[in-house]
KOLNU-837579 format. One record per residue (C-alpha): z, x, y. Coordinates in steps of 0.02 Angstrom, whole numbers, padded with zeros to 5 digits, always signed. Layout:
<torzas>
ZXY...
</torzas>
This chain:
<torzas>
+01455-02969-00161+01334-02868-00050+01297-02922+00126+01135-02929+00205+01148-02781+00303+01211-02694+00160+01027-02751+00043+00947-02687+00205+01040-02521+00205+01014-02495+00015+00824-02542+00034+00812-02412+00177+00931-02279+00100+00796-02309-00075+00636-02266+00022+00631-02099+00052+00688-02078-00132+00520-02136-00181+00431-02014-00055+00446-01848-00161+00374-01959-00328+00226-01990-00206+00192-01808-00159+00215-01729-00329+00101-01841-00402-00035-01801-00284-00008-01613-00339+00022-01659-00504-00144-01763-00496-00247-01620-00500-00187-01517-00624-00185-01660-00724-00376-01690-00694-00413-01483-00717-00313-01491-00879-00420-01626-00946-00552-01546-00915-00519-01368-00990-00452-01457-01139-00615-01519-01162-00692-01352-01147-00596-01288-01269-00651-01412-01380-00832-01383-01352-00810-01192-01361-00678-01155-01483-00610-01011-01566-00464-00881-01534-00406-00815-01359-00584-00746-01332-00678-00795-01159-00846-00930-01242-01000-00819-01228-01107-00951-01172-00974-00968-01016-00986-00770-00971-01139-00726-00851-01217-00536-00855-01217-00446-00696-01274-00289-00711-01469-00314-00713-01444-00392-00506-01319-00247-00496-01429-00110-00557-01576-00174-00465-01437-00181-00292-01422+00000-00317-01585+00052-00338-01654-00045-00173-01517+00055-00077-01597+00222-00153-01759+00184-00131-01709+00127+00070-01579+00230+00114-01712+00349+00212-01822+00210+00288-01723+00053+00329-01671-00011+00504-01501-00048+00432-01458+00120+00384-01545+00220+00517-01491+00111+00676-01297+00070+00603-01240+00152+00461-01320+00305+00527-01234+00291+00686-01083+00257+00590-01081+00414+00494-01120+00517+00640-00982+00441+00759-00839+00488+00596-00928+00670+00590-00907+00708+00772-00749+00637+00773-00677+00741+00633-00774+00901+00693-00692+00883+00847-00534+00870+00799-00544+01018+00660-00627+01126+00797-00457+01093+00901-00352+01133+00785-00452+01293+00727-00451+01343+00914-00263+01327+00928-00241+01436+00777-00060+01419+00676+00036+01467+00846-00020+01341+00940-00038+01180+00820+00153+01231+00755+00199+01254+00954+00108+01087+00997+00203+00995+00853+00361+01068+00907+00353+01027+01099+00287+00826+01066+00438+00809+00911+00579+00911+01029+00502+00771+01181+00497+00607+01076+00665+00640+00981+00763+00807+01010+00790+00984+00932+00814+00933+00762+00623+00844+00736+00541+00979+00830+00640+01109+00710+00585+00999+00555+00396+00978+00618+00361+01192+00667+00469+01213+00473+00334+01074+00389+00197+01188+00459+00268+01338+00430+00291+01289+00260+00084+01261+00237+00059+01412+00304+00169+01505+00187+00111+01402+00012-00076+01481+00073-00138+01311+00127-00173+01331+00297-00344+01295+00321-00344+01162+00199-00199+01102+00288-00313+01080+00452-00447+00989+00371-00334+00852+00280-00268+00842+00450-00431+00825+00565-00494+00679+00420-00327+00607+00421-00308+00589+00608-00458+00506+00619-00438+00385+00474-00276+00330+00510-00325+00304+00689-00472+00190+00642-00342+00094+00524-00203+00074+00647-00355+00008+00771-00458-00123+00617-00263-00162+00552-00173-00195+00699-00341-00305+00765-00342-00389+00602-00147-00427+00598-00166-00479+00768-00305-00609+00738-00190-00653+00582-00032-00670+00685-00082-00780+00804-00205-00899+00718-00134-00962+00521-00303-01016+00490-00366-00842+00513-00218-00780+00417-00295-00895+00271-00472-00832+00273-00427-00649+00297-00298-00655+00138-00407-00628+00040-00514-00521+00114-00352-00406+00134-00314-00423-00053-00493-00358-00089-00490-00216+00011-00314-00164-00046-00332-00211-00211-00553-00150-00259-00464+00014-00347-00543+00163-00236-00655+00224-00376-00739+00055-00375-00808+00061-00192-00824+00218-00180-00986+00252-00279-01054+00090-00160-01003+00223+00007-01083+00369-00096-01262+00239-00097-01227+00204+00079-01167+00365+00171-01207+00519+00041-01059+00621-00028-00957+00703+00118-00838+00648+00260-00881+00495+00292-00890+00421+00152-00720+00475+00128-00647+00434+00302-00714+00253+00270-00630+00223+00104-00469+00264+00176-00501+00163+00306-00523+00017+00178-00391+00043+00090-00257+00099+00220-00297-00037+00348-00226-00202+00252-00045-00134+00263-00041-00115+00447-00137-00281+00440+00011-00382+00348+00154-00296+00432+00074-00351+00615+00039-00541+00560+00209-00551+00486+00300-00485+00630+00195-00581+00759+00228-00733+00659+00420-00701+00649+00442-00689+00832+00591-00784+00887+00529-00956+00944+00687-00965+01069+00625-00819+01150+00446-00899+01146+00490-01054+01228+00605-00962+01355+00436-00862+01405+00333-01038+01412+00443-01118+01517+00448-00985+01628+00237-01026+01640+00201-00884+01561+00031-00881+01485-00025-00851+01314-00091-00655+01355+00066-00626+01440+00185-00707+01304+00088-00584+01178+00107-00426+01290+00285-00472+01341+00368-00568+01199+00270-00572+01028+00221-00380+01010+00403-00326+01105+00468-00430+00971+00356-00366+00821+00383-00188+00843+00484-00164+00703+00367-00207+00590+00214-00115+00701+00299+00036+00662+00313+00004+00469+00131-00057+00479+00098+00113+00553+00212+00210+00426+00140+00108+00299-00057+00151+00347+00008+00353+00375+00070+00361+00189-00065+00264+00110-00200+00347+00205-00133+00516+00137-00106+00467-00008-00309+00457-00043-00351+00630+00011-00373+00678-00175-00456+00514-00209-00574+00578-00068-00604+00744-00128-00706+00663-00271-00833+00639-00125-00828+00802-00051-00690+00759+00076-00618+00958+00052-00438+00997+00113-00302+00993+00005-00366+00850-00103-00500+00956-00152-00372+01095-00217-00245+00979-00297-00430+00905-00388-00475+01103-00441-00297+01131-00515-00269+00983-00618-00449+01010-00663-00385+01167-00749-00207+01082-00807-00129+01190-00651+00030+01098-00599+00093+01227-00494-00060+01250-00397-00078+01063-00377+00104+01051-00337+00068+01176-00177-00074+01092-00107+00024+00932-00132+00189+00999-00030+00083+01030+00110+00019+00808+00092+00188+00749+00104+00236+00871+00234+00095+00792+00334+00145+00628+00304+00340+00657+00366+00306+00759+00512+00178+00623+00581+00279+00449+00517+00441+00546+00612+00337+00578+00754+00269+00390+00755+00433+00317+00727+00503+00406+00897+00366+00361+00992+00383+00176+00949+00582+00218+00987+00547+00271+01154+00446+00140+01203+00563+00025+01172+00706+00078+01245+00800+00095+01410+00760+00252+01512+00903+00351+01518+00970+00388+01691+00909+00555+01765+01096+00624+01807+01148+00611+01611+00988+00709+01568+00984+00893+01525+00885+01033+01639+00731+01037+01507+00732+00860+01483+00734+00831+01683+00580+00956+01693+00480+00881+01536+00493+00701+01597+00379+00574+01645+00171+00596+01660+00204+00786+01700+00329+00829+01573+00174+00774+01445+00045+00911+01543+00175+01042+01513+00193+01013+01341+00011+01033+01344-00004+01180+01448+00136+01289+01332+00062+01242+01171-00099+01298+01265-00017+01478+01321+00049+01499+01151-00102+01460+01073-00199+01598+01180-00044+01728+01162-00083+01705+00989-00276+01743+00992-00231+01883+01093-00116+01958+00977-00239+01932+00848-00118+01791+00729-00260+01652+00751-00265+01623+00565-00096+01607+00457-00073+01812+00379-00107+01814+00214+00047+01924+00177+00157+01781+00245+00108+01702+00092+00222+01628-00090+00170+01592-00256+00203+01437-00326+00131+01405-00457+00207+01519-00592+00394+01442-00575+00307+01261-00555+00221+01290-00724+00382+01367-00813+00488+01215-00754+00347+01110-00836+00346+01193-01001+00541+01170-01014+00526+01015-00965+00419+00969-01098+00494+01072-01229+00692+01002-01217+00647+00821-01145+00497+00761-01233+00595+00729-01415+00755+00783-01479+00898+00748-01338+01065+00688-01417+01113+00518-01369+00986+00439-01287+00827+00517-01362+00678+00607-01284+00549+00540-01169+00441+00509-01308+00560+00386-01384+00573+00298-01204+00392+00276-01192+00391+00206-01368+00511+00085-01338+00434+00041-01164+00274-00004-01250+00331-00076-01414+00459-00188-01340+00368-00254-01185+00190-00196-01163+00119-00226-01357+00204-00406-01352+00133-00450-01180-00040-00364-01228-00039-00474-01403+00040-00630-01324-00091-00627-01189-00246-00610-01289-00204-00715-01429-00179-00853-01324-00322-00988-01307-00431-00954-01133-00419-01148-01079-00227-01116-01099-00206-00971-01004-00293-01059-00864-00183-01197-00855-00025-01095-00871-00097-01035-00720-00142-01195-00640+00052-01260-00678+00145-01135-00615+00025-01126-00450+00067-01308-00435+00215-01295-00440+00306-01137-00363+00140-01191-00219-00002-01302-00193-00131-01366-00269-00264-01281-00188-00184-01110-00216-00148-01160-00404-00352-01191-00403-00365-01022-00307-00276-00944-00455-00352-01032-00590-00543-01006-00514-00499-00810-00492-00437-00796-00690-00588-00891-00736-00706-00778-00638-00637-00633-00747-00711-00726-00915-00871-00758-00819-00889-00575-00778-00863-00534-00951-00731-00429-00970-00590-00547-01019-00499-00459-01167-00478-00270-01039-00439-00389-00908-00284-00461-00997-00233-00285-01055-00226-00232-00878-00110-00401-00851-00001-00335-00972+00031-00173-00898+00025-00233-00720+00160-00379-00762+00284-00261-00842+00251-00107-00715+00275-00235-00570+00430-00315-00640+00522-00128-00657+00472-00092-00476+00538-00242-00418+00724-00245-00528+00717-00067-00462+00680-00104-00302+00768-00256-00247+00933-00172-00319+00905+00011-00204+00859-00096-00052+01015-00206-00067+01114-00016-00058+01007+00070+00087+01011-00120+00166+01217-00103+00176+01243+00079+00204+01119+00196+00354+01177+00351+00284+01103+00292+00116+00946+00253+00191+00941+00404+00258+00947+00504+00112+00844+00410+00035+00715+00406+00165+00621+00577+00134+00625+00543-00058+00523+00392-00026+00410+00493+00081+00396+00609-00055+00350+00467-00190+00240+00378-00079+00127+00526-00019+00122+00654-00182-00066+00597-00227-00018+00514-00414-00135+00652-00482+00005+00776-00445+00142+00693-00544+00011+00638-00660+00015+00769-00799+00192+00800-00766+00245+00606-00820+00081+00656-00965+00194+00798-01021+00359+00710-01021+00306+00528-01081+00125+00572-01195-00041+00487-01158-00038+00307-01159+00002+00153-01079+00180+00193-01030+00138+00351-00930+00000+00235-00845+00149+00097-00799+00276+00251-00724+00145+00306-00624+00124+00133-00560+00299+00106-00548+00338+00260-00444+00182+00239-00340+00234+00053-00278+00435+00059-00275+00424+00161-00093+00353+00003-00025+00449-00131-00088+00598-00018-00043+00565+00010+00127+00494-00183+00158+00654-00256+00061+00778-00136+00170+00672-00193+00333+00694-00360+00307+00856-00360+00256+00921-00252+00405+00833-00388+00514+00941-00531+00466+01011-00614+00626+01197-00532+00657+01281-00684+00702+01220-00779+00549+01310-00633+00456+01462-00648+00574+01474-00833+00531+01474-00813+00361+01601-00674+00369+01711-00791+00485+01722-00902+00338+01775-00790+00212+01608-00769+00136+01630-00595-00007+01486-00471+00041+01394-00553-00120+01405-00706-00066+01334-00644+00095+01182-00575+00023+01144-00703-00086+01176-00860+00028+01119-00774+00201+01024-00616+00181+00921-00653+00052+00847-00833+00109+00838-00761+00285+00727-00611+00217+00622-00724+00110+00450-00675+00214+00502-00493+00178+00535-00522+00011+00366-00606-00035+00270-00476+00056+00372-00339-00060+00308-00457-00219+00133-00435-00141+00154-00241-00107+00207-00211-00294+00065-00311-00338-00063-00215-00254+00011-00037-00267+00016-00071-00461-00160-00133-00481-00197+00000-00355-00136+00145-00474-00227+00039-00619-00374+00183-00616-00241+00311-00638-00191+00231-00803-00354+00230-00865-00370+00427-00851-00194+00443-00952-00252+00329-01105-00196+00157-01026-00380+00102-01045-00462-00072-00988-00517-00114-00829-00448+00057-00737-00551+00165-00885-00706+00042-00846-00699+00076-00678-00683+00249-00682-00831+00278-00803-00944+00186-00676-00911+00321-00575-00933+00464-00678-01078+00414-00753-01159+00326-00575-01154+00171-00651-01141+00022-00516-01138-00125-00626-00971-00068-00754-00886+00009-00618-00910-00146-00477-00880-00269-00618-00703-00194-00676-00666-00179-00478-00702-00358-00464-00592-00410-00595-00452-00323-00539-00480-00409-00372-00469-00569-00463-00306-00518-00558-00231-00481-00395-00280-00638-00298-00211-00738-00471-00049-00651-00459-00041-00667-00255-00066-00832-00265+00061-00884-00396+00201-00786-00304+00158-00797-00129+00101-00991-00096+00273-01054-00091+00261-01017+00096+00125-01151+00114+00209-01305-00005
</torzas>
């Protein structure tokens, strides 16, 4: 027989049983109301998986007519003369400037410069690696182009460390800021750089600064994310130590958030380095010159070893300045070391002066070397590439493509790879009724989320039928879903090794570099040659394109796990597995979504790549609009990969918000 207290004690132990009924039915409550509703359009518009043409609105008449008013204005209006005029001028000086440095200091001195700031920030063995890198452009015959990649990529990654880290700042510190820029981020990583940059080419005529501003776009939104996230992870004890101390809020920023955040600063900055360089071909469709424009020329002519030796020279680039960047963050963050423990050079290059001598020898060396007459790189210090480069190729393709015992030829992957996984997807996809793709969508946004993102997501798919283009825009699903579920597999499973072992990450460190920088139209016609034109080749370029980042975000944030949380568990017998499944990997989970997000952009990001290798849809749309100068396909396409990548965003990232 129950007591009194004990009815009271069963009543009180029943409420908050009832609460969770209450809250999922005011998220189920929506999608509830939304699926009535697009049952009911699919009533009144029936037929197969095919968008309703009286649902789809054309804009390429208000598109055509944009274009034309910028042509027609371009010369006379206060807009352009009085700001984007300014604009453009501002990113020519700058880059001018720069290039006329580096001309001025001739091989000796940029190689001596690079030397003496790497041997400073980190020791012998960066300075060695940095005067090798250049020495290496010099002797592949890329000198000059070398110095022009480098004057536009100096400036461009500047202005994106500068717009990102403001952005990611503003992000940080403010979550409803972090909401409304979002999506402004997704656009500008995700509008595929062919789509914006025929709108630049309106705006700013084809040359530098058109170029410097579409890397600017798209390299900014990395260094963006990685600030907000590590401003946001700051560790509240420290936080509240600093408040109670009266600090105030500039002074908690300046000497606990961004203290705290530099970990991921310095990844924001890697990340904007490799991305920026990583467009210099892009670019050179503009008239950006450097090396882009001679990796463009080869593969023009099917040249793999000349676009293989302007490409070295890229990812050279890209490792001598994220290096360089990564010991400057080092130093500022740690201890000075004491003067009596400090060799004879390192006693003389210290402190404000140490930097003017660095200055002042790359200077002398510089003007020895004008003296001597060795300005410019010799042209009989100079190796061929290209013929071994080309012969590798043509084996390549002549024992791999069919044929190999045992596990067949890269033709038979690529088969497989498509008729297994991206035909089924493709068919499953499109066959499917519109109203019930939308509230697959819907459902799974309610529930891994909210139901406002689940509307985002549905609202963003539905856009893509009212631009018209909804069969190519579920082709380009297809390919994106199965590309971004091999990078991730792929990816989580290397990050869990470098995560465990430093000399693995190590070694795997420059590889990524390599991956990450090689503009994808340099490994492009090799993965053509080995895998055939198609959608597969289009799907390993994405994959190889995006697994750098989700590596190197996935190792971050699993390196970052607190110690003693890892002690504990190992105190308690926890197995290594049972350490990364029950500690690491919920204590990484911000990393982890921000990897999903990466492979999701990067993919849809490499989607125009695809459509030059026969993947077709929405990357061959946008593309065309290009070539031919047409704003309305190629802004449309761009749009609705924007939308694909906001859908997918929102169903993997929102369960941060529930």
């Amino acid at each position: 027989m129950r007591s009194p207290g004990d009815s009271a004690d069963d009543s009180f132990s029943r409420q908050p049983r009832s609460l969770p009924s209450v809250r999922s039915g005011r998220r189920v409550l929506p999608l509830a109301v939304g699926a009535a509703v697009l049952v009911a359009l699919g009533v009144l518009f029936p037929g197969s998986g095919n968008w309703p043409g009286a649902l789809a609105v054309d804009v390429s008449a208000p598109l055509g007519r944009a274009g034309d008013w910028i042509i027609d204005h371009r010369d006379s209006h206060p807009l352009f003369l009085y700001f984007f005029g300014h604009v453009s001028n501002a990113v020519v000086v700058s880059v001018r400037a720069v290039y006329v440095v580096l001309l001025a200091a001739g091989w000796t001195g940029v190689t001596a410069l690079a030397g003496l700031v790497a041997w400073r920030l980190a020791g012998v063995r960066l300075a060695l690696t940095s005067m090798a890198a250049f020495a290496v452009c010099g002797l592949l015959g890329m000198w000059v182009p070398t110095m022009q990649t480098l004057a536009l990529m100096v400036v461009a990654v500047a202005a994106s460390v500068v717009v990102g880290g403001l952005l990611g700042l503003a992000a940080g510190l403010s979550p409803r800021t972090e909401r409304v820029l979002r999506p402004v981020l997704d656009t500008m990583q995700i509008l595929p750089a062919f789509a914006y940059l025929l709108p630049m080419v309106l705006v700013f005529g084809i040359g530098v600064p058109a170029a410097v501003l579409a890397t600017v776009v798209y390299a900014a939104p990395p260094m963006a994310r990685l600030t907000a996230l590590g401003l946001r992870d700051a560790d509240a004890g420290v936080l509240e130590a600093s408040a109670s101390l009266g600090a105030t809020g500039r002074q908690q920023l300046l000497t606990a958030r961004l203290p705290l955040a530099r970990g991921p600063i310095l990844l924001g900055v890697n990340q904007a380095i490799m991305t920026g360089l990583s467009m210099a071909v892009i670019a050179s469709v503009i008239g950006a010159g450097g090396l882009g424009d001679r990796v463009y020329q080869a593969l023009a002519s099917v040249d793999v070893g000349a676009a293989l030796a302007a490409g070295i020279p890229i990812v050279l680039l890209a490792v001598i300045l994220d290096r360089t960047a990564d010991a400057a963050g080092a130093r500022l963050g740690a201890s000075a070391t004491p003067a009596a423990e400090q060799g004879f050079l390192r006693r003389v290059f210290a402190g404000w002066y140490g930097r003017l001598l660095c200055l002042l020898a790359a200077v002398a060396v510089a003007v020895a070397g004008r003296m001597l007459g060795t300005a410019q790189w010799p042209g009989s210090w100079t190796v061929s590439l290209a013929a071994p480069v080309n012969r590798a190729v043509a084996w390549m393709t002549d024992h791999l493509y069919s044929g190999v015992p045992v596990v067949g030829g890269t033709a038979d992957w690529a088969a497989r790879f498509t008729g297994w996984l991206l035909d089924p997807l493709r068919t499953g996809l499109q066959s499917t009724p519109w109203w019930l793709l939308l509230l697959l969508v819907g459902a799974i946004g309610v529930v891994v989320g909210t139901w406002r993102t689940a509307l985002t997501a549905v609202l963003a798919l539905a856009a893509i039928g009212v631009l018209g283009v909804w069969e190519p825009a579920l082709d380009t699903l297809s390919q994106v879903l199965a590309a971004v579920a091999v990078t991730l597999v792929l990816g989580f499973a290397i990050s869990v090794g470098a995560a465990r072992s430093a000399r693995a990450e190590r070694l795997l460190r420059p590889v990524l570099d390599v991956c990450q920088t090689m503009p994808q139209f340099v490994y492009l016609i090799p993965v053509v040659a080995l895998f055939g034109v198609g959608r597969a080749p289009a799907a390993a370029a994405a994959v190889v394109y995006a697994l750098p980042a989700v590596i190197r975000i996935t190792t971050q944030g699993l390196r970052e796990v607190d110690p003693a949380a890892l002690e504990a568990a190992r105190s308690l017998g926890a197995t290594g597995a049972q350490q990364l499944r029950q500690v690491q990997l919920p204590l990484a989970r911000p990393a982890l979504l921000l990897a999903v997000n990466q492979a999701v952009v990067l993919v849809l990001a490499v989607v125009i790549i695809g459509g030059l290798v026969g993947g077709g849809a929405l990357g061959y749309s946008v593309v065309l609009g290009l070539a031919q100068g047409d704003l309305a396909t190629g802004l449309v396409a761009g749009a609705a990969i924007v939308c694909l990548g906001l859908m997918l965003d929102r169903v993997t990232q929102p369960a941060k918000e529930a």
